[in-house]
Structures are given as C-alpha cells and as structure tokens.
C-alpha positions as CSV (number, residue, x, y, z in Angstrom):
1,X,-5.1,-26.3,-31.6
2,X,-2.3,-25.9,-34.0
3,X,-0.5,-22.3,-34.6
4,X,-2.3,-23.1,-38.7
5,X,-5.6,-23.2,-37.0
6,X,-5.1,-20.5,-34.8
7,X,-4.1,-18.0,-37.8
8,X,-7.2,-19.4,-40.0
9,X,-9.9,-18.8,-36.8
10,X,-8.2,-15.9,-36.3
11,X,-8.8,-14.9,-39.7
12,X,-12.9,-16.1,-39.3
13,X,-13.0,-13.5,-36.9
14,X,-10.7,-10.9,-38.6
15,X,-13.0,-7.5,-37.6
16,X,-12.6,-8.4,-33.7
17,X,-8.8,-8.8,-33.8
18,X,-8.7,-5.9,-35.5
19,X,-11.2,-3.2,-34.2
20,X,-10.7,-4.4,-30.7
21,X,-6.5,-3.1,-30.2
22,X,-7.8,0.2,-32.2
23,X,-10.5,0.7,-29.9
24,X,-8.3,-0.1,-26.2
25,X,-5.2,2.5,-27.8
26,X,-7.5,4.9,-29.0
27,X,-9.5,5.0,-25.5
28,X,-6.0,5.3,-23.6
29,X,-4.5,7.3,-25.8
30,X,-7.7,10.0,-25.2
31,X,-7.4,9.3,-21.9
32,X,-3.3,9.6,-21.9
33,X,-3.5,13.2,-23.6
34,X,-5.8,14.6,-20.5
35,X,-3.7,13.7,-18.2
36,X,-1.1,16.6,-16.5
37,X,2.5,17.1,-17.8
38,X,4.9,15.3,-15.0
39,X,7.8,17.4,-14.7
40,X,11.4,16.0,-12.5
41,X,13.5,18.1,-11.0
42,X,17.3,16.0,-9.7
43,X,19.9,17.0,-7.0
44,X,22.5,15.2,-5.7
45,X,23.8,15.0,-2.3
46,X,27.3,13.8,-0.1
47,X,26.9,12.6,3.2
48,X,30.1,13.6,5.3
49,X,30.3,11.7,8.2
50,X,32.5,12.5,11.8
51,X,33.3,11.5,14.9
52,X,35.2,11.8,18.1
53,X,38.7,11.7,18.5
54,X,40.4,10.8,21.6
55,X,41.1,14.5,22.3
56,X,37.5,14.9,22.3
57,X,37.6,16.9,19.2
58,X,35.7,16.4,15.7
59,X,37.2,14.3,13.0
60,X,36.1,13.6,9.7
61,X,36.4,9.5,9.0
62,X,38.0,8.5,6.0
63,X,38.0,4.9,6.5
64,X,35.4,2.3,7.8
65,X,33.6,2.5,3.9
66,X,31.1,0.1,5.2
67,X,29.4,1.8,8.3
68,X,29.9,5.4,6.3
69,X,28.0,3.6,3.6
70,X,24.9,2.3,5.9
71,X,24.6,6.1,7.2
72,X,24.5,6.9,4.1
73,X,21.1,4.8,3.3
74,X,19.7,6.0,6.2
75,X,19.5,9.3,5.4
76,X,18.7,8.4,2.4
77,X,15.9,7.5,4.1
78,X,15.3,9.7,6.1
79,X,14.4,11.8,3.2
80,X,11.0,10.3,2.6
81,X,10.3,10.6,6.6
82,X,7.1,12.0,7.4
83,X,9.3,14.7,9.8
84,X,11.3,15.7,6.8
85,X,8.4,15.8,4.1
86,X,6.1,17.7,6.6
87,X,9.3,20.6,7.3
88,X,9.5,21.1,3.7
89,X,5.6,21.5,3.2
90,X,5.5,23.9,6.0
91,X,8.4,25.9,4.7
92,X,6.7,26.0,1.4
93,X,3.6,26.9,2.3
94,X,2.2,23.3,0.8
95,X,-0.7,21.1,2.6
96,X,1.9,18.2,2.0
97,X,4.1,16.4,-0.8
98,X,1.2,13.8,-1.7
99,X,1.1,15.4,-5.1
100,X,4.9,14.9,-5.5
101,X,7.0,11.5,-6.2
102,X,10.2,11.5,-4.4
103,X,12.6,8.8,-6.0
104,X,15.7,8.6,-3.6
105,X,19.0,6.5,-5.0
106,X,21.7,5.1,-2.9
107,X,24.7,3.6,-4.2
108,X,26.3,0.9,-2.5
109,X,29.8,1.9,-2.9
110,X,29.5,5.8,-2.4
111,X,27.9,8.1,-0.5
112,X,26.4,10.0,-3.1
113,X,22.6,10.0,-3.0
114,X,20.5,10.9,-5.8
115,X,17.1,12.6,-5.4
116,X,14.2,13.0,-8.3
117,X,11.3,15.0,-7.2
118,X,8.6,15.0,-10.2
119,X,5.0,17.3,-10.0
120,X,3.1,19.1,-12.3
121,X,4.9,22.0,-11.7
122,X,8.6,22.6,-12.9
123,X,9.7,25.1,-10.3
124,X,7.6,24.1,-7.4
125,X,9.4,20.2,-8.3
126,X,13.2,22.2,-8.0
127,X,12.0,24.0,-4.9
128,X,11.0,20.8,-3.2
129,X,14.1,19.2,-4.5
130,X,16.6,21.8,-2.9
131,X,13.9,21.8,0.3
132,X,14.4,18.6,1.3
133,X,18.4,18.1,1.1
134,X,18.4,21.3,2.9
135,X,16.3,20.3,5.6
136,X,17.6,16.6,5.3
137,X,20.6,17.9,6.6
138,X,19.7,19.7,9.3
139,X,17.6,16.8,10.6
140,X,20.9,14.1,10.0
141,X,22.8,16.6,12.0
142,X,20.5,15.9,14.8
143,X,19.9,12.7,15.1
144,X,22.6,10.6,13.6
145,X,26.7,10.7,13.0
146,X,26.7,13.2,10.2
147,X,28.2,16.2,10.2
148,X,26.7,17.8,7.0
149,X,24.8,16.5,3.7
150,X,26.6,18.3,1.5
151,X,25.0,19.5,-2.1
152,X,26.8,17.9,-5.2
153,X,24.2,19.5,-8.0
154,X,21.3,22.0,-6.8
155,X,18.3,20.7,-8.5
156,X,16.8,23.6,-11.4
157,X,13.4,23.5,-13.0
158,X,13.5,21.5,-15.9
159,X,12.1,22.7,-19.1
160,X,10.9,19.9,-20.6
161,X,8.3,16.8,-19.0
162,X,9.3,14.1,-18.4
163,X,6.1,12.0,-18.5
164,X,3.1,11.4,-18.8
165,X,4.9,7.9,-21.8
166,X,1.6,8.5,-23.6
167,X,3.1,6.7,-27.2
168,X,4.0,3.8,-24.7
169,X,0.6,3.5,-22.9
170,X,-1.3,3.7,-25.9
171,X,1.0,0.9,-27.6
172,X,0.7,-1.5,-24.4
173,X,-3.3,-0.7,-24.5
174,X,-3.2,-1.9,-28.4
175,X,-1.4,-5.5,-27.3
176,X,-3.5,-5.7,-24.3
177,X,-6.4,-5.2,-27.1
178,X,-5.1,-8.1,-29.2
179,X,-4.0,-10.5,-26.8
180,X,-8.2,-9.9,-25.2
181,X,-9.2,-10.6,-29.0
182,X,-6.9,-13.7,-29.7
183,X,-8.5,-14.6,-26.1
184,X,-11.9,-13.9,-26.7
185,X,-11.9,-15.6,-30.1
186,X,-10.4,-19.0,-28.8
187,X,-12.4,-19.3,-25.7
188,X,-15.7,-18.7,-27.4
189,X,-14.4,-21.4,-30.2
190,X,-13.4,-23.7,-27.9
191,X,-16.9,-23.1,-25.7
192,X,-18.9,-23.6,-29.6
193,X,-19.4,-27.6,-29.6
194,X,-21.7,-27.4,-32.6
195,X,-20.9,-30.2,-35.5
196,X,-20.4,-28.1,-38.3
197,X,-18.9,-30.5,-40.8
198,X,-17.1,-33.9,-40.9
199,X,-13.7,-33.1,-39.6
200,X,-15.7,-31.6,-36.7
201,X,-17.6,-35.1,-36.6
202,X,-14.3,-37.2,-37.2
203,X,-12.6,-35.6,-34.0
204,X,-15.7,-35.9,-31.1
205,X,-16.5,-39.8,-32.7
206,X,-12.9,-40.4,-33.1
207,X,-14.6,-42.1,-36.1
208,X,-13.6,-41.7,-40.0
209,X,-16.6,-40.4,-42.0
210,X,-17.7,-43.1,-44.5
211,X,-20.4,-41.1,-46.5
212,X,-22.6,-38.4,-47.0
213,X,-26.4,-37.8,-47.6
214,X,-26.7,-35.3,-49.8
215,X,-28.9,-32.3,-48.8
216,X,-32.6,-32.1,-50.8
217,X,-34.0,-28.7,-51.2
218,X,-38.0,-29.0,-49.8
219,X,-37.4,-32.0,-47.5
C-alpha cells in the first residue's frame, strides 16, 4: 500500500480517524482531572565519611574518592530500606510510605545525594523528606563507615503540584487514538477481499481488464 493510498482510505473512513483520538483524550482527560494533586517535596544530603587513624582516633578521609563514593550509594540506598521507611512511618504516626514515591539520586562524582519525596499532601511529603535523612543518618552511623549524613537543603512543603501531566496524558491518549484508527482502518481493508471494481480485479488476476458489460436495470 502506498503512503497515496493510505491518505485516500484514510479519507474513506474520515469519521473513525477522527472521532476515535477525540473520544480516547476526552476519556483520559476525565479520567486525568479525578485524579489527586502529586505534590514533591526535595532535600539534599552529604555523606561524611571517617575512619581510624593509627593513634586509634577518628579521622575524617579526604582522599580515596572512589570507596567514599560507593558508601555513598549505599546509603543512598539504604534510604529506601524497609528499616529506614518503617522508622519514619512510626515516628510519624503513618501505617507506612506505600502512598509515597521516594526518588533517591546519587552522583558518581560526589557525595551529594538528592532525595524527592512526592504524596498528596505538601507538608506531610516535607515531613517525610526531612524524616528519612534524619533517620538515614542515624542508621549509616550504625552499620557502616559514616560518620554523619549531613543536610545540604531541608526539604519545605512546596506550594505548587507537581503532577498529575494531565495536558500530556490526554495528548498521548489522542495519538494512541489515531494510531488504533489508522490501524483499525488498514486491517479491516486489508481483511475486505471483495472485487469492487477493475483495478481491484487487475491486481488478484494479475490480468489487464479488456472490457466491460455494461449494467441493465431489470435484468
């Protein structure tokens, strides 16, 4: 099928192309406006690293980058651990952080780690932000070779959402819509194998067409 026949079936079937993308953005776009405001709250984090001297006290490393870097992804993992999400719940009285998405960033080349915390509700998002790097902390203390997670920015309650993109759902549902109608429109053509006329007769008899009979009215 050429892109010429393409536009001029599309064309036959001009009220599918078109009422079929209006119908799937207007559907997600109702559905898009029911859904809950998503609201991210961001903190930022420096994980200061030690250890032992030979006079058995407690140094603070500046070099080795590369090991100071890998502690830092593990507590940058250690933030989405079931111990630290469950000591922040408690503390704040919540039955867990299900509701919450927690969006932790480690760089490569610092130890800087970024946390986004986004729920429904601004300050309860900041609270859980702040709640975990504080707890984080304590918890890295513990169990690894950090001496203290150190807050960069406290996260605040932000005042405007940040999702749900409901312009951009409801434009992917209208090119989902149109790619199903081109779809829809070519399979059922190509699925049609009705002789309509004589080009449709030229192409399954690979035959030209020499003549018609001409159509009598009554016969």
């Amino acid at each position: 099928m050429t892109l010429l026949e393409l536009f001029h079936l599309l064309r036959k079937h001009l009220r599918l192309v078109i009422l079929l993308p209006i119908a799937c953005a207007v559907v997600t776009g109702v559905y898009a406006h029911f859904l809950p405001n998503q609201y991210t709250a961001s903190t930022s984090m420096y994980v200061l690293s030690k250890s032992t001297a030979a006079d058995g006290t407690t140094a603070v490393t500046q070099g080795d980058l590369s090991a100071s870097q890998m502690l830092t992804n593990d507590v940058a993992t250690l933030i989405k651990s079931d111990r630290v999400k469950g000591d922040v719940a408690k503390q704040l009285g919540l039955d867990g952080l299900n509701g919450y998405s927690i969006d932790v960033t480690s760089s490569t080349t610092t130890r800087v780690i970024d946390l986004a915390v986004t729920g429904t509700d601004p300050n309860e998002s900041a609270q859980v932000a702040n709640a975990l790097v504080a707890d984080v902390s304590d918890v890295a203390v513990q169990v690894m070779n950090v001496q203290s997670v150190n807050v960069i920015d406290s996260a605040v309650a932000p005042t405007s959402p940040s999702g749900p993109r409901r312009a951009l759902y409801t434009a992917v549902a209208f090119l989902v819509g149109l790619f199903a109608a081109i779809v829809i429109v070519v399979v059922a053509d190509m699925a049609d194998t009705r002789v309509r006329n004589s080009k449709d007769a030229e192409v399954i008899a690979d035959l030209p067409v020499v003549g018609h009979f001409p159509k009598v009215e009554g016969m």
